[in-house]
N, CA, C and O of each residue as an XYZ file, in Angstrom:
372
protein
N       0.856     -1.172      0.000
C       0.000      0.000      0.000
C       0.897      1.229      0.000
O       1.981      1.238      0.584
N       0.454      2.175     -0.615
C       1.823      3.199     -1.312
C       0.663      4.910     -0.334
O      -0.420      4.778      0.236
N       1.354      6.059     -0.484
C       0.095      6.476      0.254
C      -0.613      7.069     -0.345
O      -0.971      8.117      0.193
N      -1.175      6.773     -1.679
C      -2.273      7.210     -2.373
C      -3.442      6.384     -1.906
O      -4.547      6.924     -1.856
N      -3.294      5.080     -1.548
C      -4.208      3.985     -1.687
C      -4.565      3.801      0.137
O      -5.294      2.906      0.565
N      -4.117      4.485      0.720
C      -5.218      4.048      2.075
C      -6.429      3.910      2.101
O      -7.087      4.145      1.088
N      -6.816      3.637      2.864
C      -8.560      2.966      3.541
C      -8.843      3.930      3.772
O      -9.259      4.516      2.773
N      -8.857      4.680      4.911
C      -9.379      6.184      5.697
C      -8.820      7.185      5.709
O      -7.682      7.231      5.242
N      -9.546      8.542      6.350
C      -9.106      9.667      5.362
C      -7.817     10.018      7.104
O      -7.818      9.767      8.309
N      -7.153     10.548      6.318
C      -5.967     10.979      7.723
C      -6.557     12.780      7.660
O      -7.122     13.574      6.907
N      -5.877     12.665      9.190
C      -6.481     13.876      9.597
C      -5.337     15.238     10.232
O      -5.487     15.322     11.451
N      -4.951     15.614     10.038
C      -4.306     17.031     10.306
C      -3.732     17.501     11.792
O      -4.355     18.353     12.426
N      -2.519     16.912     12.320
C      -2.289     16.995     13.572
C      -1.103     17.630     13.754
O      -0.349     17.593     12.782
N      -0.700     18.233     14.774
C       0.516     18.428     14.954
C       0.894     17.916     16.548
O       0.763     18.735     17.458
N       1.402     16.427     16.864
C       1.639     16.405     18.483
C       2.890     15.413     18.765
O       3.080     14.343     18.186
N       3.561     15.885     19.597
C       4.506     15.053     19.930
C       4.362     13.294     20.347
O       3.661     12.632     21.112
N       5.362     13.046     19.448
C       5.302     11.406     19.354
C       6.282     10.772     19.920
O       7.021     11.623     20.416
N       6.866      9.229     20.197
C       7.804      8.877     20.687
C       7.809      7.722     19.709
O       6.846      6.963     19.818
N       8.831      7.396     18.642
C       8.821      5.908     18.845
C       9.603      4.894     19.286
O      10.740      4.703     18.855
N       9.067      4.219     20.128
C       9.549      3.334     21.283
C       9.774      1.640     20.218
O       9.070      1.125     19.350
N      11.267      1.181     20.940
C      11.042      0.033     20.230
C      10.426     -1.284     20.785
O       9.839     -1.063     21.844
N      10.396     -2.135     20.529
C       9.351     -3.219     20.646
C       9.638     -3.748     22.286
O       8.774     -3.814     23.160
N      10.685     -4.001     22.393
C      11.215     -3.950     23.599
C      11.654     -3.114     24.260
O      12.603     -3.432     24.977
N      11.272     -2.027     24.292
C      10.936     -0.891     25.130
C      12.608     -0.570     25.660
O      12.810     -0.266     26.835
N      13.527     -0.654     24.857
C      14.654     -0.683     25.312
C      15.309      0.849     24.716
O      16.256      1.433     25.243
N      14.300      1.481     23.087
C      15.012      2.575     22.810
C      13.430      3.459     22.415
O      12.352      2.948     22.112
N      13.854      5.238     22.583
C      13.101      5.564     22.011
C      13.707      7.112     21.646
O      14.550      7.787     22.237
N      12.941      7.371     20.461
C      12.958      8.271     19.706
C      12.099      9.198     19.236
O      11.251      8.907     18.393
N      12.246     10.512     19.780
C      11.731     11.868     19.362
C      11.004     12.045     18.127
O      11.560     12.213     17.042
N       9.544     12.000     18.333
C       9.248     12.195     16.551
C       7.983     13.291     16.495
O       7.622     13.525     17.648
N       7.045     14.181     15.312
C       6.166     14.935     15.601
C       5.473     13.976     15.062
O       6.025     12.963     14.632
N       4.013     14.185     15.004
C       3.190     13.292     14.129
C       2.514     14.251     12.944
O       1.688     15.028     13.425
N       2.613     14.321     12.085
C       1.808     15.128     11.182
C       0.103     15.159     10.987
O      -0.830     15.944     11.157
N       0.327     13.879     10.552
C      -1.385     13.192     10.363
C      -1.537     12.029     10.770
O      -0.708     11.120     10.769
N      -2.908     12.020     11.233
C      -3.071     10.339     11.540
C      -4.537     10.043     11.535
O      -5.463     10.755     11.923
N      -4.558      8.709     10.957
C      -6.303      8.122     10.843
C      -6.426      6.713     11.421
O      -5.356      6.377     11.928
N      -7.185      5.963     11.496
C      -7.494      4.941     11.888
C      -6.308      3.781     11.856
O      -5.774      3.053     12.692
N      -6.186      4.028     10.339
C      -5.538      2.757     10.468
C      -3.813      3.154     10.174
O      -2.952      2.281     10.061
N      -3.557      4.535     10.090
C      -1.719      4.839     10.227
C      -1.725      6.638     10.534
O      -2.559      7.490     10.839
N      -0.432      6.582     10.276
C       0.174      8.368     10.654
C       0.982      8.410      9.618
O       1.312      7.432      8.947
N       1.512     10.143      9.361
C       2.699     10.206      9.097
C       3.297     10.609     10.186
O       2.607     10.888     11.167
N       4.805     10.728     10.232
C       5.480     11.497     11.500
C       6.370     12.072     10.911
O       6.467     11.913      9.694
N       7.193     12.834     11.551
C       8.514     13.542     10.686
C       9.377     13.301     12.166
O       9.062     13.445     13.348
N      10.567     12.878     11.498
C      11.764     12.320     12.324
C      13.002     12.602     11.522
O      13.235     12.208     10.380
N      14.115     13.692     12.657
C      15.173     14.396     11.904
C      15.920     12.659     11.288
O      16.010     12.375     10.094
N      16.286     11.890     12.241
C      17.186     10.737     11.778
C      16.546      9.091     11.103
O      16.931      8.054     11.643
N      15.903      9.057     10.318
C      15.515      7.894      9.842
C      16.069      6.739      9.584
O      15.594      5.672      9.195
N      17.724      7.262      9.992
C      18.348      5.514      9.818
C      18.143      5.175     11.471
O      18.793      4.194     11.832
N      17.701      5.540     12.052
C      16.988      5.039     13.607
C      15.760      4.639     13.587
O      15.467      3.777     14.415
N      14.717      5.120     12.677
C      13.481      3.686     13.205
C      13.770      2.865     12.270
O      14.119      2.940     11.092
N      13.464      1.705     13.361
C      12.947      0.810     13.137
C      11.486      0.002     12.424
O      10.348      0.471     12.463
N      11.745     -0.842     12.015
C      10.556     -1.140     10.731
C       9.873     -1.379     11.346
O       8.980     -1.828     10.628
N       9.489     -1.436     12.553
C       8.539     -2.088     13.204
C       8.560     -1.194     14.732
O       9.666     -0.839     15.140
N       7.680     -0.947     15.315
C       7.878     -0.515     16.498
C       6.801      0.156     17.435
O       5.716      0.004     16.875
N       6.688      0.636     18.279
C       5.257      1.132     18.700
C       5.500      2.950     19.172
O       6.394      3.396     19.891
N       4.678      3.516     18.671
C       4.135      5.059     18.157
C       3.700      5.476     19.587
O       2.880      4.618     19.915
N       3.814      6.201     20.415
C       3.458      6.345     21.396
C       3.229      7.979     21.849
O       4.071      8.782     22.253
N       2.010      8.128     21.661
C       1.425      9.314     22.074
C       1.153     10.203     23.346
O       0.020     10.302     23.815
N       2.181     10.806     23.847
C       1.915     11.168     25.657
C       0.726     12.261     25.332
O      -0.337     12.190     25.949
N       0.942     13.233     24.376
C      -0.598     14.133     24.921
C      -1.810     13.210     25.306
O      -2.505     13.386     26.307
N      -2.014     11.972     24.175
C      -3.273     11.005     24.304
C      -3.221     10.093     25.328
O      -4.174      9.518     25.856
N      -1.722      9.966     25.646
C      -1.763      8.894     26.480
C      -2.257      7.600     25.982
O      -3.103      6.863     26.488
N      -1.576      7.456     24.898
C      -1.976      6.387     23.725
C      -0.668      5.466     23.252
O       0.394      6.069     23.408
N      -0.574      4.498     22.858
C       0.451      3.772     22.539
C       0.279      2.440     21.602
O       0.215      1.488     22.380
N       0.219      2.169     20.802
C       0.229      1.394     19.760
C       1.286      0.749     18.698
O       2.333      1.351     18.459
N       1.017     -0.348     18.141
C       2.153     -0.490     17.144
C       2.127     -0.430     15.811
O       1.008     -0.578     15.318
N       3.072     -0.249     15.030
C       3.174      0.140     13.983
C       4.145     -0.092     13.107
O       5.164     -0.412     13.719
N       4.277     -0.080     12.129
C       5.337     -0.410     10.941
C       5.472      0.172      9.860
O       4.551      0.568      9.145
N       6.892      0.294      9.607
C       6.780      1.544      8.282
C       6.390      1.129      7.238
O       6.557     -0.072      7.023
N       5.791      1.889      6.305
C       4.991      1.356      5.405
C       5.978      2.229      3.934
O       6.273      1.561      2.943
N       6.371      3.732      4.038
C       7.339      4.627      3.263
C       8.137      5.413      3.833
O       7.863      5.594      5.019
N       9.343      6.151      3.312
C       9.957      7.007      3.741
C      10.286      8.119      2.800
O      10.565      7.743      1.661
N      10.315      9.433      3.025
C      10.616     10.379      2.118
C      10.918     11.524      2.939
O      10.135     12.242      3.561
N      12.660     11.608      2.811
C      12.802     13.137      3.968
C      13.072     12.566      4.860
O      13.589     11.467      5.058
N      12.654     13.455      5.541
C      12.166     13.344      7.133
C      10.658     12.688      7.488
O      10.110     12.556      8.583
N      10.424     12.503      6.796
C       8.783     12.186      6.840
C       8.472     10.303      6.667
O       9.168      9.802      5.783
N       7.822      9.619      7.181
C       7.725      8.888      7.454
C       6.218      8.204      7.260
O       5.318      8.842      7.807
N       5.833      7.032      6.578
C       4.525      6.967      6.596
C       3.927      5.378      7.461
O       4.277      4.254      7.101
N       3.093      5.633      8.492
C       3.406      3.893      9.347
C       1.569      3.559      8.956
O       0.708      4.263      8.428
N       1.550      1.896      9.616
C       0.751      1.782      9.291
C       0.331      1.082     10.530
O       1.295      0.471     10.991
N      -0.752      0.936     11.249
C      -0.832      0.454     12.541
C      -1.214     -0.579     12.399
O      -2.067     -0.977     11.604
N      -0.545     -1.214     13.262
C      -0.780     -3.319     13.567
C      -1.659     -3.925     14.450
O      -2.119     -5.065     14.517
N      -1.831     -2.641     15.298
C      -2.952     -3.128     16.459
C      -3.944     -1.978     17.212
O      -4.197     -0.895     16.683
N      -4.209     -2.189     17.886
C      -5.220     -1.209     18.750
C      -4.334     -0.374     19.325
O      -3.207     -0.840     19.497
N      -4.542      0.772     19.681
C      -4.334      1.611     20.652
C      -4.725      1.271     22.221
O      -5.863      0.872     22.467
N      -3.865      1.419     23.153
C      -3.786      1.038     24.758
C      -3.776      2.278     25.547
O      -3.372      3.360     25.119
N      -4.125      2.116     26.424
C      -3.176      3.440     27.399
C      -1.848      2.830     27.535
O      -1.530      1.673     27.812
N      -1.158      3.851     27.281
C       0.302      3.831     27.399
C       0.834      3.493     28.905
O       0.289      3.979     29.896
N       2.131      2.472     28.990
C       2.342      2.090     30.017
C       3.252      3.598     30.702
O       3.815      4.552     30.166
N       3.037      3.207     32.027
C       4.179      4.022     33.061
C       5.184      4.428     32.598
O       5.815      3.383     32.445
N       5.913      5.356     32.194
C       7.197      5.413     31.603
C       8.110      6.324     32.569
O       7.705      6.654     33.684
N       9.470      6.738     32.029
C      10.635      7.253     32.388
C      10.958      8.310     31.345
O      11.531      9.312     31.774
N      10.728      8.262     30.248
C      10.816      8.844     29.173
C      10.162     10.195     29.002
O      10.243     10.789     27.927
């Protein structure tokens, strides 16, 4: 799926993101641009740091989910979500 061809319409955000890796061992500074049901974009200065896989984690929402990259262009980043959204665990971060 390329990002002409999504399912739902994405929606217009600007909020600080984290993405955390699967094992909660690294995480990384990201904004989110847009996001809909079923993905986001984000913009992230260093892209040879995410990971293809990893979970998106939203502190304004207090939201946390996983996700996988789907494109890259720039700084910009396009994921696609793998599962539900949780409340985000306890963190340090």
């Amino acid at each position: 799926m390329n990002q002409t061809e999504r399912t739902t319409q994405r929606h217009r955000v600007l909020k600080e993101g984290k993405i955390v890796s699967l094992d909660y061992t690294s995480v990384i500074d990201c904004v989110v641009k847009d996001v809909s049901a079923t993905g986001a974009r984000i913009r992230c200065a260093n892209q040879a740091s995410i990971p293809a896989e990893f979970r998106l984690l939203m502190p304004g929402d207090d939201t946390i989910r996983p996700a996988r990259v789907m494109w890259r262009r720039g700084d910009l980043t396009g994921l696609q979500f793998t599962g539900e959204a949780k409340k985000a665990p306890p963190r340090k971060w």
